[in-house]
Backbone atoms as SQL, in Angstrom:
CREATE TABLE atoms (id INTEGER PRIMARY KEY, chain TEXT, resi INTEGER, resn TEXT, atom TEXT, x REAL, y REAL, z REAL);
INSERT INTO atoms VALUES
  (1, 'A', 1, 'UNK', 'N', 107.272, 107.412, 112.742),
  (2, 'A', 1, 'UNK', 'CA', 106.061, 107.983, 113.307),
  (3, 'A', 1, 'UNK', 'C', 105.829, 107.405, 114.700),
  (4, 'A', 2, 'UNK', 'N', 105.819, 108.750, 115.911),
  (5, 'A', 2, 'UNK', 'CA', 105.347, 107.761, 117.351),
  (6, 'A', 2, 'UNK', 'C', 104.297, 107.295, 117.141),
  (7, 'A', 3, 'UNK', 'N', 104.041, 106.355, 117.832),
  (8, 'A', 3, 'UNK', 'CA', 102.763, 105.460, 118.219),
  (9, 'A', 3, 'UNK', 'C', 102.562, 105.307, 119.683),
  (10, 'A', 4, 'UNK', 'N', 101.334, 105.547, 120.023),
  (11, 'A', 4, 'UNK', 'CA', 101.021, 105.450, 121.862),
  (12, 'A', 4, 'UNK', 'C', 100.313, 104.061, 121.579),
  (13, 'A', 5, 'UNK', 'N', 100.690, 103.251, 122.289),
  (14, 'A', 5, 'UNK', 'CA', 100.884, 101.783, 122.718),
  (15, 'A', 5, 'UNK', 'C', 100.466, 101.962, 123.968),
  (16, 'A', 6, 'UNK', 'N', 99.171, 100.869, 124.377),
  (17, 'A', 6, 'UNK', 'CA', 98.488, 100.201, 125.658),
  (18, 'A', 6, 'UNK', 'C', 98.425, 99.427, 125.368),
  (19, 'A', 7, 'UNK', 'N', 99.372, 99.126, 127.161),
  (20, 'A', 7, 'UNK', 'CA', 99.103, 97.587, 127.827),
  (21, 'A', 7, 'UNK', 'C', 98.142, 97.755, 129.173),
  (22, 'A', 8, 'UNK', 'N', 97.264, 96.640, 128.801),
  (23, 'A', 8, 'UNK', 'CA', 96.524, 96.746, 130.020),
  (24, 'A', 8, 'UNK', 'C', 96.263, 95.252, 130.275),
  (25, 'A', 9, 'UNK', 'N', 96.606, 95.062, 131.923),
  (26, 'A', 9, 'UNK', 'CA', 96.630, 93.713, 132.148),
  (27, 'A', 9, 'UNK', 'C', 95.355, 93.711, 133.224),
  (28, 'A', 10, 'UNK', 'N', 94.745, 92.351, 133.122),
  (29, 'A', 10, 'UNK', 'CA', 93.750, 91.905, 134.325),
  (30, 'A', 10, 'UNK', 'C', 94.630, 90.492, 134.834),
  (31, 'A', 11, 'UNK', 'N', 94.383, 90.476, 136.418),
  (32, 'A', 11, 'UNK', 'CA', 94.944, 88.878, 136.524),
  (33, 'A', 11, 'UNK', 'C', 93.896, 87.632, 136.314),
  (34, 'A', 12, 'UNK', 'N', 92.211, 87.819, 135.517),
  (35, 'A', 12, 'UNK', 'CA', 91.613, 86.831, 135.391),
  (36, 'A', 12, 'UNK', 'C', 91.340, 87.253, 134.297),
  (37, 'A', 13, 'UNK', 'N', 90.540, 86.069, 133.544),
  (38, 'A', 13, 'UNK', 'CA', 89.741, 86.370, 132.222),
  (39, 'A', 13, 'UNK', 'C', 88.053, 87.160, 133.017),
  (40, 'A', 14, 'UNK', 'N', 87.910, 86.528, 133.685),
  (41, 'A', 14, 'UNK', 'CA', 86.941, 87.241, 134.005),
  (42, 'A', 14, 'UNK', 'C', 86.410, 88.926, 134.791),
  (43, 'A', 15, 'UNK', 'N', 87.741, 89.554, 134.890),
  (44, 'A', 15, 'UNK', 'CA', 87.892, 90.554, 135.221),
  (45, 'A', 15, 'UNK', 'C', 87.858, 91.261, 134.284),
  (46, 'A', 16, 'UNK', 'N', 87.217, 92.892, 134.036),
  (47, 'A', 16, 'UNK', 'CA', 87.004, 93.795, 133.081),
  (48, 'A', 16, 'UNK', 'C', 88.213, 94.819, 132.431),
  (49, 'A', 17, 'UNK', 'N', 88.352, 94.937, 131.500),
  (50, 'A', 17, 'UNK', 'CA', 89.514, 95.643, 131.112),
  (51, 'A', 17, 'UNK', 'C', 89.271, 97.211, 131.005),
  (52, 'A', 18, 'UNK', 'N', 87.514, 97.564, 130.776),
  (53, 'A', 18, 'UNK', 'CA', 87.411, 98.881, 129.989),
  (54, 'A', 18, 'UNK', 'C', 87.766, 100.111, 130.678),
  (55, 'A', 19, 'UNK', 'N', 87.899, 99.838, 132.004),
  (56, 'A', 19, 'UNK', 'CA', 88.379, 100.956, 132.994),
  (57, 'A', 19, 'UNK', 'C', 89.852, 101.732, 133.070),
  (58, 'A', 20, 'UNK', 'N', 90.926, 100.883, 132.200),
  (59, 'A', 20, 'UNK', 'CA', 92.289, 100.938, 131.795),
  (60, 'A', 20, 'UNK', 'C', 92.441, 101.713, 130.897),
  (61, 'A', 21, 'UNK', 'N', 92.892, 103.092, 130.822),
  (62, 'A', 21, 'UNK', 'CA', 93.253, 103.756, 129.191),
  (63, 'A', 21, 'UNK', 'C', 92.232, 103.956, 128.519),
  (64, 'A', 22, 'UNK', 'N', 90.826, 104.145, 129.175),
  (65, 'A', 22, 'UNK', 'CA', 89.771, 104.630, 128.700),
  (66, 'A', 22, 'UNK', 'C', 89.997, 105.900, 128.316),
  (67, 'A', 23, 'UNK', 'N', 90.188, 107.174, 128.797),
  (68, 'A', 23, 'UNK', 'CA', 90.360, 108.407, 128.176),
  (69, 'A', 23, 'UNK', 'C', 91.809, 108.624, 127.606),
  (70, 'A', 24, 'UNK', 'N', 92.337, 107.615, 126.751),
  (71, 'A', 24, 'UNK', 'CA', 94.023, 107.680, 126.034),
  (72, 'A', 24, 'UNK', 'C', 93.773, 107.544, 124.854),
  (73, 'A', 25, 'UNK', 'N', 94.085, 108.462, 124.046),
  (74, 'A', 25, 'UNK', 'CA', 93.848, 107.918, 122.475),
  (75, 'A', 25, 'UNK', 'C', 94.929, 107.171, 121.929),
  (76, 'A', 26, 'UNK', 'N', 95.136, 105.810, 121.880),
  (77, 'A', 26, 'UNK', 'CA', 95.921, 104.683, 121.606),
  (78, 'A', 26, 'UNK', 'C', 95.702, 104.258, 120.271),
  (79, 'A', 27, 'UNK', 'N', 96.783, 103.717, 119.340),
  (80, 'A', 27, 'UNK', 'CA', 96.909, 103.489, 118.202),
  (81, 'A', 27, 'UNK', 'C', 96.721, 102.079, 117.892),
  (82, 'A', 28, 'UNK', 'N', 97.746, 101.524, 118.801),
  (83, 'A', 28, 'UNK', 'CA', 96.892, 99.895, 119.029),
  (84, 'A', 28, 'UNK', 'C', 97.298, 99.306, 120.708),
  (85, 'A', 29, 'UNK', 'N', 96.938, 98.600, 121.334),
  (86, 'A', 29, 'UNK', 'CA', 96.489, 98.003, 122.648),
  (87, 'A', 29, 'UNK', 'C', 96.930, 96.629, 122.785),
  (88, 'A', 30, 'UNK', 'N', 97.637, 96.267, 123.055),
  (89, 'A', 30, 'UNK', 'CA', 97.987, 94.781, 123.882),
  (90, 'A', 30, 'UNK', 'C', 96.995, 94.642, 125.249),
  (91, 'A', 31, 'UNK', 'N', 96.643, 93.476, 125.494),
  (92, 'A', 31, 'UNK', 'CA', 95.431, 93.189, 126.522),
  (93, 'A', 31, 'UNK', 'C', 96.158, 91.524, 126.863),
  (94, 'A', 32, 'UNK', 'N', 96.309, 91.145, 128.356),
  (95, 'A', 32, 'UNK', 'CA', 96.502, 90.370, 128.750),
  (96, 'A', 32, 'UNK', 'C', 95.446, 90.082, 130.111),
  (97, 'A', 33, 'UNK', 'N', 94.967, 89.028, 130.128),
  (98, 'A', 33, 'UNK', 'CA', 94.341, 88.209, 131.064),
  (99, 'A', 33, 'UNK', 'C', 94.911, 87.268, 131.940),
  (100, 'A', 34, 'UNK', 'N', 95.866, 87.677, 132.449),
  (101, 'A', 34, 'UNK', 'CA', 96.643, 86.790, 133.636),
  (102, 'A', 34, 'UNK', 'C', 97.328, 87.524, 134.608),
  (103, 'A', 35, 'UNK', 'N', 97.902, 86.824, 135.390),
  (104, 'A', 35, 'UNK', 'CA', 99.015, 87.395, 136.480),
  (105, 'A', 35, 'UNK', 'C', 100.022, 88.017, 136.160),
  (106, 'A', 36, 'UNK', 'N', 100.707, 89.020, 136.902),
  (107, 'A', 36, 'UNK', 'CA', 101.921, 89.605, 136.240),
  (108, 'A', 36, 'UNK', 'C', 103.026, 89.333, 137.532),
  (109, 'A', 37, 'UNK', 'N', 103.050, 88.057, 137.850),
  (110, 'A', 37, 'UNK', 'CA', 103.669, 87.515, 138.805),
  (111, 'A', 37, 'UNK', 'C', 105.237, 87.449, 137.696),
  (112, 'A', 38, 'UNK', 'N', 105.149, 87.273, 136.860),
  (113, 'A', 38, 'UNK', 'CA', 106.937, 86.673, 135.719),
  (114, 'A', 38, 'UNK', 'C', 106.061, 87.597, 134.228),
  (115, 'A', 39, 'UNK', 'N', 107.356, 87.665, 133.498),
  (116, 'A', 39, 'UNK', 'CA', 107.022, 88.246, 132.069),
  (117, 'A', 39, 'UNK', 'C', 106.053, 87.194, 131.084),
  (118, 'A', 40, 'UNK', 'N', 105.699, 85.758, 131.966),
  (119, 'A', 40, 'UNK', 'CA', 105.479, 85.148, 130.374),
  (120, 'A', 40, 'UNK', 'C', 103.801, 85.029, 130.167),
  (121, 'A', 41, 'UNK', 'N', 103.531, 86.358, 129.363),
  (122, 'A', 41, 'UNK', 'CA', 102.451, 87.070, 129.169),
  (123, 'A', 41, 'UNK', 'C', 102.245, 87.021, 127.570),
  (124, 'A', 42, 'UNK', 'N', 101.465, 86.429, 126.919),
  (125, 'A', 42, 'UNK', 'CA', 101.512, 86.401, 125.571),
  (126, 'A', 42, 'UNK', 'C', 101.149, 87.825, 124.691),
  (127, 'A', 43, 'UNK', 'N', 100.647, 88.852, 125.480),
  (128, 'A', 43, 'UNK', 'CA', 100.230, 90.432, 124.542),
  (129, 'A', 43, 'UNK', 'C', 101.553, 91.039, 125.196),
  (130, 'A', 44, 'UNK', 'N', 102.305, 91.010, 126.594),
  (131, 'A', 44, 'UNK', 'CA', 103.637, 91.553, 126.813),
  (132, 'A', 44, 'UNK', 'C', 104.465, 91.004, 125.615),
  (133, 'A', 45, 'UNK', 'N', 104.702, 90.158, 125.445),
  (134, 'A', 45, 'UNK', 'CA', 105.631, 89.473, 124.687),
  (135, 'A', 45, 'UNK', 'C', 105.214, 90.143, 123.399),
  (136, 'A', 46, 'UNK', 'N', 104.046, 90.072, 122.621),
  (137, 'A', 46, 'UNK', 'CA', 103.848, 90.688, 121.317),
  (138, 'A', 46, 'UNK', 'C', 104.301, 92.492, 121.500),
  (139, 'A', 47, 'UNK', 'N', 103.779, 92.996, 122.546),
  (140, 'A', 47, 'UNK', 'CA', 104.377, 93.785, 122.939),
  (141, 'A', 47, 'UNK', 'C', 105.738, 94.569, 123.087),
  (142, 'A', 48, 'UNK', 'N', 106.647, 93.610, 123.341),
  (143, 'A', 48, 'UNK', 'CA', 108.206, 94.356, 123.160),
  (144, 'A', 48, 'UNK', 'C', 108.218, 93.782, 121.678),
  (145, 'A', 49, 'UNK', 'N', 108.081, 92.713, 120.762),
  (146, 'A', 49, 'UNK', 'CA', 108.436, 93.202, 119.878),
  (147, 'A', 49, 'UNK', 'C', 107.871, 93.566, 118.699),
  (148, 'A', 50, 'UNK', 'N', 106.491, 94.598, 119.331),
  (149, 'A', 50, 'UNK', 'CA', 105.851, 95.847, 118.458),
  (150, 'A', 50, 'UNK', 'C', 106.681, 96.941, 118.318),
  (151, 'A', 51, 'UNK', 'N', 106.838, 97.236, 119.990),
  (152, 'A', 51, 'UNK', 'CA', 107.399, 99.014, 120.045),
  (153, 'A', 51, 'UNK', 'C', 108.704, 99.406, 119.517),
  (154, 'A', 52, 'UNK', 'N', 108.793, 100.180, 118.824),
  (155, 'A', 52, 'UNK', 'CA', 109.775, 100.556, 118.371),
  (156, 'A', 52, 'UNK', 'C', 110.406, 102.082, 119.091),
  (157, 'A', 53, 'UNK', 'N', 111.731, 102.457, 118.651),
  (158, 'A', 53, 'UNK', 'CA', 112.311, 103.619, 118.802),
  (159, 'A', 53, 'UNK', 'C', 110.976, 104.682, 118.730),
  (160, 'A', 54, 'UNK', 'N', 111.136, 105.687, 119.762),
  (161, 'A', 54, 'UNK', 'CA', 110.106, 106.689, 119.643),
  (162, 'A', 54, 'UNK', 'C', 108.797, 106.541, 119.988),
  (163, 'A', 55, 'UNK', 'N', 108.133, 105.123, 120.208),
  (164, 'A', 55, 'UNK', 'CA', 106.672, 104.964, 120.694),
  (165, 'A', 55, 'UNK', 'C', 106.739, 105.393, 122.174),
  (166, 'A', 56, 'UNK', 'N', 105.502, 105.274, 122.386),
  (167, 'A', 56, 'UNK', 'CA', 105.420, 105.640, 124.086),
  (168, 'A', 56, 'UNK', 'C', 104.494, 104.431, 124.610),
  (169, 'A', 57, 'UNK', 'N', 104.797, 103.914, 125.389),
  (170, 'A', 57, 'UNK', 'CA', 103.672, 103.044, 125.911),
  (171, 'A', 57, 'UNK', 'C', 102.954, 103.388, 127.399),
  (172, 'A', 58, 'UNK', 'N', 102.044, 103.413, 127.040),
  (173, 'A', 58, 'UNK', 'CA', 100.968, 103.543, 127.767),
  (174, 'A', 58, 'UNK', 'C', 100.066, 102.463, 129.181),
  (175, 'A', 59, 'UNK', 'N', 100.117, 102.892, 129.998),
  (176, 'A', 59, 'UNK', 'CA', 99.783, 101.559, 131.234),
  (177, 'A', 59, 'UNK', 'C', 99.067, 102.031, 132.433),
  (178, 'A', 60, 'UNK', 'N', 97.840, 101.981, 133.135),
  (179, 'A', 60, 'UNK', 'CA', 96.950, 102.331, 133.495),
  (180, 'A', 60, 'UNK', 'C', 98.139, 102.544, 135.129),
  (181, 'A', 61, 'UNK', 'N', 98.886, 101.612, 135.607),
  (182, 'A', 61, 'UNK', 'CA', 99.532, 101.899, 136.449),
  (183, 'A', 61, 'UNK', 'C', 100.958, 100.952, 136.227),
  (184, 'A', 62, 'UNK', 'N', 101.480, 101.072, 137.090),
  (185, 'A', 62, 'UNK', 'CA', 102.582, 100.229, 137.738),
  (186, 'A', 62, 'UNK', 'C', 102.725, 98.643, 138.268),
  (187, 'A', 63, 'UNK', 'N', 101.749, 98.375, 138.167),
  (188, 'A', 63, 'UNK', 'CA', 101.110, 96.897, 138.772),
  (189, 'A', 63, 'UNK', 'C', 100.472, 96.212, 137.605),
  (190, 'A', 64, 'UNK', 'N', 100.371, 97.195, 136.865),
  (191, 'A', 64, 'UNK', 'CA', 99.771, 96.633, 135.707),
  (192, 'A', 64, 'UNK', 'C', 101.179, 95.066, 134.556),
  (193, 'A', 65, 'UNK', 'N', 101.905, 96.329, 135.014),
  (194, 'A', 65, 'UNK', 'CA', 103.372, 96.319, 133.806),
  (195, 'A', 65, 'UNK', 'C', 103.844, 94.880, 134.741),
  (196, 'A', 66, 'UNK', 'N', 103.807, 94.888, 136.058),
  (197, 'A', 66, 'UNK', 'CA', 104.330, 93.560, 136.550),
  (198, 'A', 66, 'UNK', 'C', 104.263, 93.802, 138.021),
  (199, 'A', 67, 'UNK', 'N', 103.986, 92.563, 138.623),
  (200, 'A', 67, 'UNK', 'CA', 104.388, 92.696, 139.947),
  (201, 'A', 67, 'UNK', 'C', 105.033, 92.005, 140.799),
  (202, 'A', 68, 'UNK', 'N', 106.229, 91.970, 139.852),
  (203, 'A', 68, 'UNK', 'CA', 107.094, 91.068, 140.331),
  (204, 'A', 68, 'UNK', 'C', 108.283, 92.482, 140.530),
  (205, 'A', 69, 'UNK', 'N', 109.436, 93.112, 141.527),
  (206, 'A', 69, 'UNK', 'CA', 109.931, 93.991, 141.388),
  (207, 'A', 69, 'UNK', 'C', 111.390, 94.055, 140.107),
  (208, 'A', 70, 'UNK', 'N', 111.822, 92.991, 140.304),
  (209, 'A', 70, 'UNK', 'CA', 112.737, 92.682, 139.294),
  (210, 'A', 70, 'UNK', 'C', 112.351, 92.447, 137.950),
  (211, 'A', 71, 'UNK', 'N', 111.468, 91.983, 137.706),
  (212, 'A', 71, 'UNK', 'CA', 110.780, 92.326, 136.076),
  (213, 'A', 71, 'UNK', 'C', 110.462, 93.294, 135.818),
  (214, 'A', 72, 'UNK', 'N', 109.777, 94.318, 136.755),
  (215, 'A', 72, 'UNK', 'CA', 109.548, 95.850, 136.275),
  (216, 'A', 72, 'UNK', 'C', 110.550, 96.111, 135.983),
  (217, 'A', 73, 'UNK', 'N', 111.550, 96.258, 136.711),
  (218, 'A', 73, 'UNK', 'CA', 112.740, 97.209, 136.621),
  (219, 'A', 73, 'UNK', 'C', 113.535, 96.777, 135.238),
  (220, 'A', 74, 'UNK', 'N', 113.643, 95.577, 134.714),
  (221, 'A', 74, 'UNK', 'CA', 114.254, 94.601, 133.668),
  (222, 'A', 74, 'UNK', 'C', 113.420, 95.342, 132.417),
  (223, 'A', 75, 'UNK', 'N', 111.845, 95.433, 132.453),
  (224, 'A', 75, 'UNK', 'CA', 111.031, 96.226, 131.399),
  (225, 'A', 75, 'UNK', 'C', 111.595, 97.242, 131.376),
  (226, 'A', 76, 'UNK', 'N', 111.249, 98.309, 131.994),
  (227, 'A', 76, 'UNK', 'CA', 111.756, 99.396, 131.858),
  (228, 'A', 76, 'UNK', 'C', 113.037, 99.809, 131.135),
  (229, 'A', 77, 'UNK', 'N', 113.848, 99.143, 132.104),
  (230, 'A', 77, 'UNK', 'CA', 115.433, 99.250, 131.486),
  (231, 'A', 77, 'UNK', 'C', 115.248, 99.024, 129.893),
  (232, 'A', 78, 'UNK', 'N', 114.695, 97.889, 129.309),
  (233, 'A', 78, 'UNK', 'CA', 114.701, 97.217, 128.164),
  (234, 'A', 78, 'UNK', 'C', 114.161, 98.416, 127.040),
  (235, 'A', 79, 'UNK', 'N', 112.972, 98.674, 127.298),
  (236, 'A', 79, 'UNK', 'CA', 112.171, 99.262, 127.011),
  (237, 'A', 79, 'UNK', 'C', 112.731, 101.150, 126.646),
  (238, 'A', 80, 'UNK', 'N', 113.386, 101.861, 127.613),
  (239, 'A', 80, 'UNK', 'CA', 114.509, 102.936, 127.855),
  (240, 'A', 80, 'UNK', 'C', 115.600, 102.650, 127.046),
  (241, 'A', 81, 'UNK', 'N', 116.311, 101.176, 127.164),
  (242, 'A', 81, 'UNK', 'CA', 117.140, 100.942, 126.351),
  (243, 'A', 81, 'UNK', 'C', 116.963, 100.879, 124.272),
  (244, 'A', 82, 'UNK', 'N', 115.628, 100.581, 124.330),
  (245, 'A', 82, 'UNK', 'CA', 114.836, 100.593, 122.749),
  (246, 'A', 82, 'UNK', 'C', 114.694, 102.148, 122.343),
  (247, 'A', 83, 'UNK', 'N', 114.808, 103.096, 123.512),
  (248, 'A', 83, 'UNK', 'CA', 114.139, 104.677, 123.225),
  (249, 'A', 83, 'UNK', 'C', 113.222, 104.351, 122.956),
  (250, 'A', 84, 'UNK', 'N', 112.000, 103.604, 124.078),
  (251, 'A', 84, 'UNK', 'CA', 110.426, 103.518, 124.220),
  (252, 'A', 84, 'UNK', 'C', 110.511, 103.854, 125.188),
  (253, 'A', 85, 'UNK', 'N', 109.190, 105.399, 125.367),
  (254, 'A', 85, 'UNK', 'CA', 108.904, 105.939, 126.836),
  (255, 'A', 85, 'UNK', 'C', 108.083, 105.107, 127.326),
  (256, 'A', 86, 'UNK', 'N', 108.093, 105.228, 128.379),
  (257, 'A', 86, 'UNK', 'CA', 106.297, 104.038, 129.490),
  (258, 'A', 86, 'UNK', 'C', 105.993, 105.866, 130.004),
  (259, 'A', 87, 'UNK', 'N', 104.607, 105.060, 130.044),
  (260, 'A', 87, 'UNK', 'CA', 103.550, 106.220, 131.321),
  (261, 'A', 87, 'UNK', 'C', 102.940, 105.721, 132.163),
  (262, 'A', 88, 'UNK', 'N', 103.420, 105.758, 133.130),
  (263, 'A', 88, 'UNK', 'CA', 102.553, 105.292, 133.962),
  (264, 'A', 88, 'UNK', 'C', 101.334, 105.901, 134.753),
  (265, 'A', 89, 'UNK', 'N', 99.724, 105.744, 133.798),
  (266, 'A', 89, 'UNK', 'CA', 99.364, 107.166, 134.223),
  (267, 'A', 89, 'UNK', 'C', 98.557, 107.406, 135.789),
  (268, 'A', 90, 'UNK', 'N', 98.270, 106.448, 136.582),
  (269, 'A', 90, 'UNK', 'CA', 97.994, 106.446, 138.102),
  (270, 'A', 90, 'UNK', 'C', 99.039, 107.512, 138.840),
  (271, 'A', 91, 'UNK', 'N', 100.124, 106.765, 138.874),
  (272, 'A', 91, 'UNK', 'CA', 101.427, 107.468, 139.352),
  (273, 'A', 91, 'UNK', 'C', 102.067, 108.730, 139.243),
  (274, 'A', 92, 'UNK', 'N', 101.470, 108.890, 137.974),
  (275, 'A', 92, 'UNK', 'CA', 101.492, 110.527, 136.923),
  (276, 'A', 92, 'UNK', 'C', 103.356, 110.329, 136.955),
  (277, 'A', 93, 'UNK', 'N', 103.657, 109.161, 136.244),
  (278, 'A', 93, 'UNK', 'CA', 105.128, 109.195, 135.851),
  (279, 'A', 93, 'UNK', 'C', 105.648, 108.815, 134.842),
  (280, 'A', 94, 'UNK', 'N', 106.566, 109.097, 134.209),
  (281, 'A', 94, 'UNK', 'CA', 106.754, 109.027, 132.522),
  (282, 'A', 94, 'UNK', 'C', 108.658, 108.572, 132.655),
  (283, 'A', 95, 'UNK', 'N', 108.653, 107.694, 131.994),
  (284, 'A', 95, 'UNK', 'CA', 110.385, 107.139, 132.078),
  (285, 'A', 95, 'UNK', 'C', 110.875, 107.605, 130.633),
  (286, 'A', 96, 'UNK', 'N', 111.455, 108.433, 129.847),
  (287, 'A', 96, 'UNK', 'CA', 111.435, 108.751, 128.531),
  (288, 'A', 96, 'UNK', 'C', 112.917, 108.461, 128.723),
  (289, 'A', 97, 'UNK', 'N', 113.662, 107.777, 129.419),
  (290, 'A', 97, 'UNK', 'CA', 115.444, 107.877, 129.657),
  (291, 'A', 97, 'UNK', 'C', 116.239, 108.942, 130.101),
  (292, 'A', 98, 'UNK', 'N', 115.669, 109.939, 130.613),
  (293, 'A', 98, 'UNK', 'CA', 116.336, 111.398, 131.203),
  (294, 'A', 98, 'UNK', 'C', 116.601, 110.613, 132.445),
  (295, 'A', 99, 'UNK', 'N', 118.224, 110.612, 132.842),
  (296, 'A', 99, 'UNK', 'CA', 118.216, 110.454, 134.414),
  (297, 'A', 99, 'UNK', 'C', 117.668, 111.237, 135.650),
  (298, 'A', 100, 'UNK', 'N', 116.240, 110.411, 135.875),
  (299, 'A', 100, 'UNK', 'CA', 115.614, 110.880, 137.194),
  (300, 'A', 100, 'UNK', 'C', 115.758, 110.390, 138.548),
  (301, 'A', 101, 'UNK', 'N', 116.821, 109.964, 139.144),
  (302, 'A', 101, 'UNK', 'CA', 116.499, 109.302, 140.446),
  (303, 'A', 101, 'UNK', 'C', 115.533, 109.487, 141.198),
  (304, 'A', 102, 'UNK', 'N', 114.755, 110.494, 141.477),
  (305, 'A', 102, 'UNK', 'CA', 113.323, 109.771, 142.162),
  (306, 'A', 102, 'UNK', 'C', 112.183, 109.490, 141.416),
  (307, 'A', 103, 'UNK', 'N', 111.970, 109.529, 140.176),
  (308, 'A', 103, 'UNK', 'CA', 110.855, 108.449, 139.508),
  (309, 'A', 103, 'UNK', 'C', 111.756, 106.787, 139.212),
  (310, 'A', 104, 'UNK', 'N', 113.402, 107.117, 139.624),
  (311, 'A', 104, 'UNK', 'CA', 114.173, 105.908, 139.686),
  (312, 'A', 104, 'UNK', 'C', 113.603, 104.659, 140.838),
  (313, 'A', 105, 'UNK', 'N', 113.680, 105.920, 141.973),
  (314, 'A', 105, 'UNK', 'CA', 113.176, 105.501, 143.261),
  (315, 'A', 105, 'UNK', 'C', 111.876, 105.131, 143.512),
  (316, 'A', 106, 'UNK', 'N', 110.510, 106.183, 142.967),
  (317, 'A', 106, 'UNK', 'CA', 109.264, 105.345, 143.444),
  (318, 'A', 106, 'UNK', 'C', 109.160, 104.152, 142.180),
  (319, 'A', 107, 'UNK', 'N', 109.809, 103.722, 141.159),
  (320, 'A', 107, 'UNK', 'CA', 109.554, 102.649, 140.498),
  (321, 'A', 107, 'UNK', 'C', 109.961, 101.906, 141.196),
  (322, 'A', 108, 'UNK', 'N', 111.252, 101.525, 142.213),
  (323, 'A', 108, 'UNK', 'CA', 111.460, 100.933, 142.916),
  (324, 'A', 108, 'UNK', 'C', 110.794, 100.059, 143.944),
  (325, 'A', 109, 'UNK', 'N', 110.555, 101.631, 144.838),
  (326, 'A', 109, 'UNK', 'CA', 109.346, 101.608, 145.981),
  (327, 'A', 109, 'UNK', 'C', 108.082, 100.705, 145.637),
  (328, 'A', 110, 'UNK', 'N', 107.087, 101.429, 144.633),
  (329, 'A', 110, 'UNK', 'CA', 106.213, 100.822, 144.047),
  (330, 'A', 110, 'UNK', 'C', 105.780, 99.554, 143.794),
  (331, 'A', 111, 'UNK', 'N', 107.271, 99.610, 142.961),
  (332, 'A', 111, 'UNK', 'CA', 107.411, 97.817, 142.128),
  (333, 'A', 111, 'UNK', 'C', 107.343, 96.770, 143.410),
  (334, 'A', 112, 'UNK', 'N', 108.080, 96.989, 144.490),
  (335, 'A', 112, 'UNK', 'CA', 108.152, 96.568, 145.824),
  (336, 'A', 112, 'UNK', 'C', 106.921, 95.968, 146.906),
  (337, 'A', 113, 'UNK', 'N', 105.937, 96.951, 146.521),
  (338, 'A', 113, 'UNK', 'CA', 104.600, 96.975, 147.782),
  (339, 'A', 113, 'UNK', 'C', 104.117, 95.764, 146.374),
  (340, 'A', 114, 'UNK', 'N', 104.009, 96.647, 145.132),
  (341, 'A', 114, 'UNK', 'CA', 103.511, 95.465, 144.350),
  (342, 'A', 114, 'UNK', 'C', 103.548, 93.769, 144.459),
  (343, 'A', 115, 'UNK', 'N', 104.541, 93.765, 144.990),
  (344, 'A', 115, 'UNK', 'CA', 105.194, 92.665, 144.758),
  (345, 'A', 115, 'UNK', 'C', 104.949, 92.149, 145.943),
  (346, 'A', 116, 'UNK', 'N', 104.610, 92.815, 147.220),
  (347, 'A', 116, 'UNK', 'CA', 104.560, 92.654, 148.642),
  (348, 'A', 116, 'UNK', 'C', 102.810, 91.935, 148.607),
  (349, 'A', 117, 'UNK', 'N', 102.019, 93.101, 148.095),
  (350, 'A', 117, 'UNK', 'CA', 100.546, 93.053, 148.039),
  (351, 'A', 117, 'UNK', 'C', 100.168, 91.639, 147.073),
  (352, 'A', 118, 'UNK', 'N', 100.754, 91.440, 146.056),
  (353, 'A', 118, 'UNK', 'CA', 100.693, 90.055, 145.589),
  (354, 'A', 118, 'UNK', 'C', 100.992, 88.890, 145.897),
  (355, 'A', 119, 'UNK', 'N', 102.087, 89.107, 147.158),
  (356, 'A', 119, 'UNK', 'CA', 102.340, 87.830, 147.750),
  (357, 'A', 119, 'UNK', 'C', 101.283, 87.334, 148.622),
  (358, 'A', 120, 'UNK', 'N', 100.716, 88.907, 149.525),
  (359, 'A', 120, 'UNK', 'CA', 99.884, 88.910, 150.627),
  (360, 'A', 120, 'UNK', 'C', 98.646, 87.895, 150.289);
């Protein structure tokens, strides 16, 4: 049975989550309160090993999932490699494993400024 899976990250505890995947009807939700500077995120981590073959996971954007560019791309892959789709729904882009080179490319791009804007 699919399951739609949200992750929604803040980089403080004191930052609000409810604005993330508010209109998604989600089955269950991983929630992290930190940086997504590296993977070691304790609801990411419960996270890969929830989803199974066939879920879709769900993520308010691209910056959310990481903003580091080489860890996005490492999720994804991982994640594609499990046959788990991501959505990324800001971006309006969906990775389900069909070879797309340009949702290849703005994950790239993206993951990039991310990673640029977090250093800044």
């Amino acid at each position: 049975m699919t399951k739609q899976i949200g992750y929604i990250r803040v980089s403080s505890v004191d930052q609000n989550t409810a604005r993330q995947l508010s209109d998604v009807k989600l089955d269950k939700t991983f929630v992290d309160k930190c940086s997504g500077k590296d993977t070691d995120r304790p609801a990411l981590e419960q996270l890969i090993e929830y989803a199974r073959e066939g879920d879709v996971i769900h993520c308010h954007d691209i910056s959310r999932m990481a903003r580091n560019t080489e860890n996005l791309l490492q999720l994804v892959k991982m994640f594609i490699g499990q046959r788990v789709s991501l959505k990324f729904h800001k971006e309006h882009v969906e990775f389900t494993g069909e070879n797309n080179p340009m949702q290849e490319l703005m994950l790239t791009l993206l993951g990039g400024i991310y990673q640029f804007e977090r250093a800044m």
